[in-house]
C-alpha positions in Angstrom: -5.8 -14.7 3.7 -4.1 -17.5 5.7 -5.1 -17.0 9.3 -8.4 -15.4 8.4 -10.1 -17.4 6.4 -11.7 -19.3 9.3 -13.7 -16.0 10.1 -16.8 -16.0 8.5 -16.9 -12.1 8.3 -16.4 -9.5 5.9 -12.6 -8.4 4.5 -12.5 -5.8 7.0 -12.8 -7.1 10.0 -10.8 -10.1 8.5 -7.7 -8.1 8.8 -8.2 -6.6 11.9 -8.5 -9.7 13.3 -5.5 -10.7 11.9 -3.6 -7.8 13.0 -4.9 -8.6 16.4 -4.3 -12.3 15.7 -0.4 -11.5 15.0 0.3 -9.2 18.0 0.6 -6.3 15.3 -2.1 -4.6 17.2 -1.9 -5.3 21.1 -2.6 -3.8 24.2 0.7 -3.9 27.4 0.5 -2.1 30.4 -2.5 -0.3 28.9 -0.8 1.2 25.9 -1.9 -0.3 22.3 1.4 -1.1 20.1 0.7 1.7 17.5 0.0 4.3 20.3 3.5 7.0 20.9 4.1 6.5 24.7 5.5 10.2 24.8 1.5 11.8 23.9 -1.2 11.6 26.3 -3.5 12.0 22.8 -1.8 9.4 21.2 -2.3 6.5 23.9 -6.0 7.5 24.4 -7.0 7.7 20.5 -4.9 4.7 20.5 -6.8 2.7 23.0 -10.2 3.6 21.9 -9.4 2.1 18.3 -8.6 -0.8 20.4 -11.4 -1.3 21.9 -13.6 -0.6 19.7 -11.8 -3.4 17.0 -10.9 -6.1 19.1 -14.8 -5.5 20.3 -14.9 -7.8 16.9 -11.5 -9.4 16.4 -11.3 -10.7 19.7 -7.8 -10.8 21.7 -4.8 -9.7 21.2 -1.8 -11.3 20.8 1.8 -10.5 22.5 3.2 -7.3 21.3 5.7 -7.5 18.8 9.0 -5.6 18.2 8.9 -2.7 16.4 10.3 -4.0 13.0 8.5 -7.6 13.0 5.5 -5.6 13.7 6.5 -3.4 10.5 7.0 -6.5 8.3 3.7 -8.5 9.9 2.2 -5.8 9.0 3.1 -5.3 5.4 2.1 -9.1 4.7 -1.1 -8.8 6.5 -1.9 -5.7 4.0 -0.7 -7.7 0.9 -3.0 -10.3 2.0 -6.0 -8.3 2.4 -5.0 -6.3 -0.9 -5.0 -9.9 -2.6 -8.4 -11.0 -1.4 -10.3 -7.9 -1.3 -9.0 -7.2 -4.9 -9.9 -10.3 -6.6 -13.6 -9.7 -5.4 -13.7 -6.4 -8.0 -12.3 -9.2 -11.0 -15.6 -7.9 -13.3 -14.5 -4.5 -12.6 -10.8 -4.7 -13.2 -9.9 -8.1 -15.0 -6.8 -8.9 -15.6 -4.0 -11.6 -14.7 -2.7 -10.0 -11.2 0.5 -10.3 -9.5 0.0 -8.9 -5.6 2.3 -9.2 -2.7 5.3 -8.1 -1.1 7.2 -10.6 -3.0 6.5 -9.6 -6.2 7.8 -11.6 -9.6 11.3 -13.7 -9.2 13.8 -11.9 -8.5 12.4 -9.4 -5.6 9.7 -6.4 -5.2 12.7 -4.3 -7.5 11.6 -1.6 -10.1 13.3 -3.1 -13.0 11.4 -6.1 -12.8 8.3 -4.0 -14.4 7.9 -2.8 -17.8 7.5 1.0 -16.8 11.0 0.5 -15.2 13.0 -1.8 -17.0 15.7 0.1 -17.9 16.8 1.2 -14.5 18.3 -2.3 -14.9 20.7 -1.5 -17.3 21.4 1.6 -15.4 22.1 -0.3 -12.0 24.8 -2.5 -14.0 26.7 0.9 -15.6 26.5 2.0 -11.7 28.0 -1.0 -10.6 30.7 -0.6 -13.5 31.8 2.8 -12.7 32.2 4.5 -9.1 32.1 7.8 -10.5 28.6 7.2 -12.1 27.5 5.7 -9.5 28.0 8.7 -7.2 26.6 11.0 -9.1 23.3 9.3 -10.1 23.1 7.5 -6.4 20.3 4.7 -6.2 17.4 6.3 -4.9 15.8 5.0 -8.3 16.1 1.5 -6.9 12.7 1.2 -4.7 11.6 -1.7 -3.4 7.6 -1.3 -2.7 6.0 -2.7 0.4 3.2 -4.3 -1.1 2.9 -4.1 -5.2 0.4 -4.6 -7.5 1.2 -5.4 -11.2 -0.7 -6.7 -14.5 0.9 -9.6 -16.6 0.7 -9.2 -20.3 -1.5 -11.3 -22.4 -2.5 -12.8 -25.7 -4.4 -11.2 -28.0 -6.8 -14.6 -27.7 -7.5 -13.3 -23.6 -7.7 -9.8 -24.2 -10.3 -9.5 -27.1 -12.0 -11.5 -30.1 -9.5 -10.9 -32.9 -11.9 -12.3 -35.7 -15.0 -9.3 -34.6 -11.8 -6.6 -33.1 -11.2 -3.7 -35.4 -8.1 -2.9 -33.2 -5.3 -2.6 -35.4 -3.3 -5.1 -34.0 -0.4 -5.0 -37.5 0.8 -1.7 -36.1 0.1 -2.0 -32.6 3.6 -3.2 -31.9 4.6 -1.0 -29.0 2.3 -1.4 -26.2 3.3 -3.5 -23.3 0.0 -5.0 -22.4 0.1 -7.2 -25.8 2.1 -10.5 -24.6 4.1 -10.4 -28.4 5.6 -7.0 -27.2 6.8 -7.4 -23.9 7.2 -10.2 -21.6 7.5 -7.7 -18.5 4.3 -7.6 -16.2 2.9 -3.5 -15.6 3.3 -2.0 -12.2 -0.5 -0.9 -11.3 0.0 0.1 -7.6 2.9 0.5 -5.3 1.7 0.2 -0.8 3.9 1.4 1.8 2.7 0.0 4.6 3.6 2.4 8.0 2.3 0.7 10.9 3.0 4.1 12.8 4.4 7.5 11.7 7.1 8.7 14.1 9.2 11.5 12.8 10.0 12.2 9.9 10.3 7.9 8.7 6.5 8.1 7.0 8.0 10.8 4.3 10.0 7.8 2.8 6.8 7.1 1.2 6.5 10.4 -0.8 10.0 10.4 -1.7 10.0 6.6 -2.8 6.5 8.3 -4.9 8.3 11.0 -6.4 11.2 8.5 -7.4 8.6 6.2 -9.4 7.2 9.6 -11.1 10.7 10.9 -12.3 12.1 7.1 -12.8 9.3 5.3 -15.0 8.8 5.2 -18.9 5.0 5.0 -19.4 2.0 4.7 -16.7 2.4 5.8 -13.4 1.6 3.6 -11.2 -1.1 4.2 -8.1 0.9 5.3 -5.1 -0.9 4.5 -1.6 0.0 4.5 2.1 -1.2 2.3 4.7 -1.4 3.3 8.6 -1.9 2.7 11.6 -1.2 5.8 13.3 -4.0 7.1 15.4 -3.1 11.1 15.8 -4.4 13.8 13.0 -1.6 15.7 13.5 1.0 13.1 12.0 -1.1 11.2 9.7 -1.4 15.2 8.2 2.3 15.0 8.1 2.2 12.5 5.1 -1.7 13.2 3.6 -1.5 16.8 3.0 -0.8 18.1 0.0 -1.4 16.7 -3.8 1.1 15.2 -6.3 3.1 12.6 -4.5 0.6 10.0 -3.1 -2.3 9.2 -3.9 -4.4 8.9 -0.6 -3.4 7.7 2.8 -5.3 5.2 4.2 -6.4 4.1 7.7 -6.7 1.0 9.0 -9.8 2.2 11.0 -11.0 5.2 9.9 -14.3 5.3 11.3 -12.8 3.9 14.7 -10.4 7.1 14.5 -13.3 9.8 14.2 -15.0 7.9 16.8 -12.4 8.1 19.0 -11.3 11.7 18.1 -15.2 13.1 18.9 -15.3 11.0 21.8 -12.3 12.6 22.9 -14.0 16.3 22.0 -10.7 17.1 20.6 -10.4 19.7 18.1 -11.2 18.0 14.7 -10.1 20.6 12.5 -6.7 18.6 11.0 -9.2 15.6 10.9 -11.9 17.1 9.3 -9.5 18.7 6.3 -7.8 15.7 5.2 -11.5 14.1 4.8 -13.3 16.9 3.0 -9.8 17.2 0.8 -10.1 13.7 0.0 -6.7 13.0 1.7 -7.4 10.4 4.3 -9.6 7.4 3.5 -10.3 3.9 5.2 -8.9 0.9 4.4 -12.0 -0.5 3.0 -12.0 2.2 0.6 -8.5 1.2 -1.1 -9.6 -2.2 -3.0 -12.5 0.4 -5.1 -9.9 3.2 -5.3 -7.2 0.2 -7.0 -9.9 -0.8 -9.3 -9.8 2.6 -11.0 
């Protein structure tokens, strides 16, 4: 984590103070960057998570436009992902690709095993109008933040001379190196630094696109916030089947704020007792699974 490794604290508090560091999260004319200056609620809930954060992480930095805010804060995610990741290596081993850049060639579906023919699909697209109206390209996603698995050798992935794995007919399976030189999508992140109308249900469209598109494992399928108001973080974490879990960037800052507030709870409350809403700390474990 570039800008954070000089703080001698825990992965946490690293990335807040690196969001605070970059002017993702900031504070002007006493509204914090990820508040809705329309909602009374929002500013307040928004300003208490401030405080409380940059209590630790110091500072802020000049606030940033909206959409170099959006991409600072998808590469401050990816970084966290990628250090706070490699710290469960005993748990999940494996040869790890993570970041919003993804393998050469772009963040692009057909890049991973699960997806690889959508790359012959894009080219008969491209060949044909007609087609390509009438399939469109809402196949082609490009994640936020990904997480994929190289292959390997049987020498790195068990002791062929004790194995009774039977690795003459095992010909099929992407995770052997011999069978496929295309690394496995584990997790796809969208990162939404804020949830303003109706933008944060990209996310669950671009998840049901990666169920209906892929041929093999689906991949975990995550959100990252900053939004500070139940009511819209509900928007996107209700309900089952398309993501995963939502996660905040500070979860516990959020109740904090929303009991300090006395406000009614009871959107709050659900998505935490349905397992909807989680804290960022929470995501490296849930990854690992």
């Amino acid at each position: 984590m570039t800008q954070t490794q000089a703080f001698d604290v825990d992965y946490r508090r690293a990335f807040h103070a690196e969001l605070v560091e970059s002017g993702v999260l900031s504070m002007r004319d006493g509204v914090a960057s990820n508040a809705d200056r329309s909602s009374n609620p929002s500013k307040r809930l928004a300003a208490a998570i401030y405080a409380a954060v940059t209590e630790t992480a110091g500072d802020a930095a000049a606030k940033l436009p909206g959409q170099t805010a959006g991409a600072q804060f998808e590469q401050i995610c990816a970084r966290y992902v990628e250090a706070a990741f490699a710290d469960l290596h005993d748990a999940r081993p494996g040869d790890w690709i993570i970041g919003c850049d993804g393998v050469q060639g772009g963040t692009g579906l057909a890049h991973f095993e699960q997806f690889s023919h959508l790359a012959l699909l894009e080219r008969l697209a491209n060949e044909n109008p007609k087609l390509k109206a009438a399939i469109g390209s809402d196949y082609m996603i490009k994640p936020d933040v990904l997480i994929a698995r190289r292959p390997q050798t049987d020498a790195r992935l068990l002791d062929e001379d004790r194995t009774k794995l039977d690795l003459k007919h095992a010909t099929r399976t992407p995770l052997r190196l011999q069978n496929s030189g295309k690394p496995l999508l584990h997790a796809t992140i969208s990162c939404k630094w804020t949830m303003r109308s109706d933008r944060a249900q990209n996310a669950r469209t671009e998840a049901l696109n990666l169920m209906k598109n892929r041929k093999g494992r689906v991949p975990h399928m995550v959100v990252i916030t900053g939004e500070p108001t139940p009511g819209r973080l509900a928007s996107l974490a209700y309900g089952t089947g398309e993501v995963d879990c939502v996660y905040h960037f500070a979860l516990s800052e959020l109740i904090a704020a929303v009991e300090a507030e006395d406000m009614a709870d009871d959107t709050l409350r659900a998505m935490l007792d349905g397992n909807r809403l989680r804290d960022i700390s929470d995501l490296p474990f849930d990854l690992a699974i």
